[in-house]
Residue frames relative to the residue before (quaternion, step in Angstrom):
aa qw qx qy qz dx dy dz
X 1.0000 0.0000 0.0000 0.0000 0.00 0.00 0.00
X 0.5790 -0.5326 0.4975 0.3656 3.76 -1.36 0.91
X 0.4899 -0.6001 0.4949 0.3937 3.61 -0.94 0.42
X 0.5392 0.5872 -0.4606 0.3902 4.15 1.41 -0.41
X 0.7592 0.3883 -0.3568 0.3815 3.70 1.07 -1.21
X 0.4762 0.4860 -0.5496 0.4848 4.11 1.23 0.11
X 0.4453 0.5650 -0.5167 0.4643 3.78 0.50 -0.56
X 0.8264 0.2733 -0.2842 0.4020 3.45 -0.74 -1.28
X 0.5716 0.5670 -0.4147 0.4240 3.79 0.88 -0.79
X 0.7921 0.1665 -0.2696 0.5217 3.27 -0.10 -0.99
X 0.5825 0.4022 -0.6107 0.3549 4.14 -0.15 0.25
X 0.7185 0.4304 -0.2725 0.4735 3.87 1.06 -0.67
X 0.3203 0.5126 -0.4801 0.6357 3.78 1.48 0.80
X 0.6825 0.5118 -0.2984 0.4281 3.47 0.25 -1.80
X 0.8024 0.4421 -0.2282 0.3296 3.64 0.11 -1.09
X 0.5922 0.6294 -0.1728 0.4726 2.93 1.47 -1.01
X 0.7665 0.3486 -0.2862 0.4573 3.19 0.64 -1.04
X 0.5795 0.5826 -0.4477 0.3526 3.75 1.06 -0.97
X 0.5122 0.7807 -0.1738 0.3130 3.70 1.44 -0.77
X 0.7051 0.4389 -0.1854 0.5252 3.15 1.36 -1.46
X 0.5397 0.6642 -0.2595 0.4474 3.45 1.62 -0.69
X 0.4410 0.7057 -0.4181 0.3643 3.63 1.22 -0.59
X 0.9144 0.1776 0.0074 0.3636 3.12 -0.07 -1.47
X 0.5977 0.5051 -0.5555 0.2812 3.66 1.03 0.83
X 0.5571 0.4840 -0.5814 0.3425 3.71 0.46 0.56
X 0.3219 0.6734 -0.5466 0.3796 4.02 1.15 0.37
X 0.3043 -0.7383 0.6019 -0.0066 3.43 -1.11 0.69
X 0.5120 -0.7290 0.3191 0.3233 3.26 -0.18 1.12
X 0.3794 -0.7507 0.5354 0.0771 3.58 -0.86 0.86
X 0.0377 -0.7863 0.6164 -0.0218 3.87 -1.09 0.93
X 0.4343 -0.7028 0.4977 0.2640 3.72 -0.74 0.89
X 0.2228 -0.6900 0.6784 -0.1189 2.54 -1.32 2.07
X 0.1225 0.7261 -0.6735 0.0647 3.88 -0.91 0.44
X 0.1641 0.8052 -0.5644 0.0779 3.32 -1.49 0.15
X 0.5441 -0.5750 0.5752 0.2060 3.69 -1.37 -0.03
X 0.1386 0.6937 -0.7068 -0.0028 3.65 -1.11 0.88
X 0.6001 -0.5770 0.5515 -0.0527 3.09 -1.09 1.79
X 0.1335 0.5741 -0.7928 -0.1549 3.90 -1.54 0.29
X 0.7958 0.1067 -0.0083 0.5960 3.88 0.02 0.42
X 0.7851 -0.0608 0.3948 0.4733 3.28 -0.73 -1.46
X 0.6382 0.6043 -0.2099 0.4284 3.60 1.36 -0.86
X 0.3624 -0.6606 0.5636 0.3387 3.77 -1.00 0.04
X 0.1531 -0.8660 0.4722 0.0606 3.16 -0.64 0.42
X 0.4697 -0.8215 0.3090 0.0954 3.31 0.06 2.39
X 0.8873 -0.0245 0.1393 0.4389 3.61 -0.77 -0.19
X 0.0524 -0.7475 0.5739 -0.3305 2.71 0.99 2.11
X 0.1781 -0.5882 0.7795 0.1214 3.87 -1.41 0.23
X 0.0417 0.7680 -0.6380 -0.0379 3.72 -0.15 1.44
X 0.2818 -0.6647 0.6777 0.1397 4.18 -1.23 0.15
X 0.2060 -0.6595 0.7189 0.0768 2.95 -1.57 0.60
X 0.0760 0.8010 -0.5926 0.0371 3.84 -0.01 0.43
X 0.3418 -0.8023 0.4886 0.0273 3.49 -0.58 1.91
X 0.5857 -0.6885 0.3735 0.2083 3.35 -0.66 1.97
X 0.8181 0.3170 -0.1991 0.4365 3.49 0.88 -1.66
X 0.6372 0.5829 -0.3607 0.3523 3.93 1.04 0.64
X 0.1672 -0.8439 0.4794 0.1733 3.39 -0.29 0.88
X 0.4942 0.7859 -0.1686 0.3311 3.05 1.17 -0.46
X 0.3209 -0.7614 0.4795 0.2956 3.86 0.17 1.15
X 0.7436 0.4157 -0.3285 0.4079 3.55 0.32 -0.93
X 0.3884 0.6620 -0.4964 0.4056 3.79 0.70 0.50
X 0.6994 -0.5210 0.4519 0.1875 3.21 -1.04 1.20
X 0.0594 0.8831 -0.4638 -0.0392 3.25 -0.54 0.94
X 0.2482 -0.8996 0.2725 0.2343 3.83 0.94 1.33
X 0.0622 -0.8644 0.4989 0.0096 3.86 0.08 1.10
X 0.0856 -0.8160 0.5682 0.0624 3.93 -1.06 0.03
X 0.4172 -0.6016 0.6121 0.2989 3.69 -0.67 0.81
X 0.1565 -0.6041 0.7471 0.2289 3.91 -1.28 0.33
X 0.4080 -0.6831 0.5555 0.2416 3.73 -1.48 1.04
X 0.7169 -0.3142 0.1919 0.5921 3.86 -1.25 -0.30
X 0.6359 0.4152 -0.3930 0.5185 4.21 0.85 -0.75
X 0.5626 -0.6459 0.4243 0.2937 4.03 0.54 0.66
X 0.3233 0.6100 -0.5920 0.4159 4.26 1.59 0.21
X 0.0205 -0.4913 0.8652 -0.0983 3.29 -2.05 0.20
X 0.0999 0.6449 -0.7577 0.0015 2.47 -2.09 0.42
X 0.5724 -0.7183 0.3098 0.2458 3.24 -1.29 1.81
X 0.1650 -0.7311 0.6542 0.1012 3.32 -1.42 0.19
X 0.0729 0.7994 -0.5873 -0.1035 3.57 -1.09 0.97
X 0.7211 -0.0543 -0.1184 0.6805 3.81 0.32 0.04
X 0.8960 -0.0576 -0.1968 0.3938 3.78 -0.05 0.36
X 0.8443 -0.4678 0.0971 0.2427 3.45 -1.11 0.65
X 0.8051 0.1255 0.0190 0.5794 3.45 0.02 1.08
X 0.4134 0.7493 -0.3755 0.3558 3.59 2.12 -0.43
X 0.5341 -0.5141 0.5408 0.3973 4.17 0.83 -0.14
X 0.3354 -0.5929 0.6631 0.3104 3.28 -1.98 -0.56
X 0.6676 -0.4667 0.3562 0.4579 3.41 -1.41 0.69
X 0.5309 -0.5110 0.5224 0.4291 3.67 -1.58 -0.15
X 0.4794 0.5482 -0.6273 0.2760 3.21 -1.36 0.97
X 0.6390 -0.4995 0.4938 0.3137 3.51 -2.05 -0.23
X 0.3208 -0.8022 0.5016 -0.0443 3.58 -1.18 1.34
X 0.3148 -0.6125 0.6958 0.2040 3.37 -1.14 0.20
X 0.0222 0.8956 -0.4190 -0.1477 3.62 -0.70 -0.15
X 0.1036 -0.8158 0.5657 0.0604 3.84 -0.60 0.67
X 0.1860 -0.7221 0.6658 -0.0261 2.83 -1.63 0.66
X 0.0777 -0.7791 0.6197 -0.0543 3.54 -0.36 1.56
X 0.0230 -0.7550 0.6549 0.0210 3.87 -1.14 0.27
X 0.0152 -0.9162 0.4004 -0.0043 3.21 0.22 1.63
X 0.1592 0.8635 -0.4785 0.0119 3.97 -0.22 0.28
X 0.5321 -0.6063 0.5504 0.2153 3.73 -1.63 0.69
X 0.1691 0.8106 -0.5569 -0.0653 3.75 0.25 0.42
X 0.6850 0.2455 -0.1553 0.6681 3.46 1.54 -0.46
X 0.2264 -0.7078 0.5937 0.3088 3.99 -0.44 0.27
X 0.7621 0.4836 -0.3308 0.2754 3.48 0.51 -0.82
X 0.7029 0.3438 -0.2664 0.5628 3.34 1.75 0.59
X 0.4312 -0.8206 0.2598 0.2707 2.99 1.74 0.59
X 0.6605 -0.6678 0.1907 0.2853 3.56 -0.88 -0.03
X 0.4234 -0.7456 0.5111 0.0604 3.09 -1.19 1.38
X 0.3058 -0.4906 0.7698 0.2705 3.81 -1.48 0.60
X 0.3650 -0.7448 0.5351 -0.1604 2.19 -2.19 1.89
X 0.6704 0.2396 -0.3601 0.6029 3.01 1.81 0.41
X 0.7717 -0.2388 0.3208 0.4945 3.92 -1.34 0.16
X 0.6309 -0.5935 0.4451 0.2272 3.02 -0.96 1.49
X 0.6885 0.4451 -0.3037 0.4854 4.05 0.59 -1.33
X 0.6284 0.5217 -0.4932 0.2995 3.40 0.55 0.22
X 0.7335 0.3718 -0.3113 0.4762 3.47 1.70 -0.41
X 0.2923 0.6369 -0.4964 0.5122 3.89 0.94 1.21
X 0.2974 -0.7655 0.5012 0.2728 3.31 -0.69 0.29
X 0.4951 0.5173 -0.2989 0.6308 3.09 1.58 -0.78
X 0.6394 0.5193 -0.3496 0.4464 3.99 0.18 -0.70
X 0.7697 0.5176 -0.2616 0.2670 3.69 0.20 -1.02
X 0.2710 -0.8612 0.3538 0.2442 2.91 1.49 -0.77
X 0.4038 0.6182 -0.3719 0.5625 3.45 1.96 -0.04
X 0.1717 0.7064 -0.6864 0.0177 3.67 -1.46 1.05
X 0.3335 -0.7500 0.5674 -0.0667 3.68 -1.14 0.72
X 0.1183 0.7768 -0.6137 -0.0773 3.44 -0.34 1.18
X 0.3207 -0.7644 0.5578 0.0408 3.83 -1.00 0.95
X 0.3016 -0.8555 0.4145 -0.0729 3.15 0.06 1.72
X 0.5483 -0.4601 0.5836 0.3835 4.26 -0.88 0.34
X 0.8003 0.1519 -0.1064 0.5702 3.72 -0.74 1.21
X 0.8751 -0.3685 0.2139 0.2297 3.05 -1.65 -0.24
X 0.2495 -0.8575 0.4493 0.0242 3.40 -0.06 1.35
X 0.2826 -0.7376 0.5460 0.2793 3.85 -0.62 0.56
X 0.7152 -0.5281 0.2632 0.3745 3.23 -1.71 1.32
X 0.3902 -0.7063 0.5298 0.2613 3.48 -0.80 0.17
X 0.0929 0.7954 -0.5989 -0.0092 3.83 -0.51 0.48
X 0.1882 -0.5695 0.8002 0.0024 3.86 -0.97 1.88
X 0.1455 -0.6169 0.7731 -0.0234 2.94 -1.84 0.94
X 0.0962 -0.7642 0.6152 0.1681 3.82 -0.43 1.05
X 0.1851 -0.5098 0.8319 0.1172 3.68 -1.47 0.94
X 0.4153 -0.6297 0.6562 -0.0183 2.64 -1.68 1.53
């Protein structure tokens, strides 16, 4: 073999392998979904978090979910709709919007909802099948 076609072999080994390495610090993942409430109301384009109890660690995975116009979501941690690992949560709930650009954007619900410690919302995410979740924000 030309010494160009061991080149490409062993850089496309090289890549390859650095690849397979990607995805073993991922933690399995279990479907989470749920419902965030303002009262009695759904509450639309919410930005909910899951913030894991037993991780100090910034670079941990933090499993988040958009809520639609009926206020459901569902979490994502490293791929769409993929759930959050199994453990206990803090939880926030942020509802961000532009009503004025020239003062840029403002959260639409009570600041303590976007603290984890503040919100007062927690979530434990079990192996298997997890029941919907439902935060209810008293104003």
């Amino acid at each position: 073999m030309s010494r160009t076609v061991l080149w490409l072999v062993a850089g496309g080994l090289a890549v390859g392998l650095a690849s397979c390495g990607q995805f073993e610090t991922r933690k399995p993942t279990y479907s989470v979904s749920g419902r965030v409430l303002d009262g009695s109301k759904p509450l639309a384009h919410a930005t909910v978090v899951f913030h894991p109890l037993d991780e100090a660690d910034a670079t941990t995975p933090r499993p988040r979910g958009k809520t639609d116009e009926t206020g459901t979501f569902k979490l994502t941690t490293y791929d769409a709709d993929d759930g959050a690992p199994a453990g206990k949560y803090q939880v926030t709930v942020e509802q961000w919007a532009t009503p004025n650009p020239e003062q840029g954007p403002v959260n639409r619900v009570p600041s303590k909802f976007a603290t984890p410690a503040g919100s007062g919302f927690t979530a434990d995410v079990t192996n298997g099948t997890n029941e919907p979740k439902v935060f209810t924000l008293k104003r």
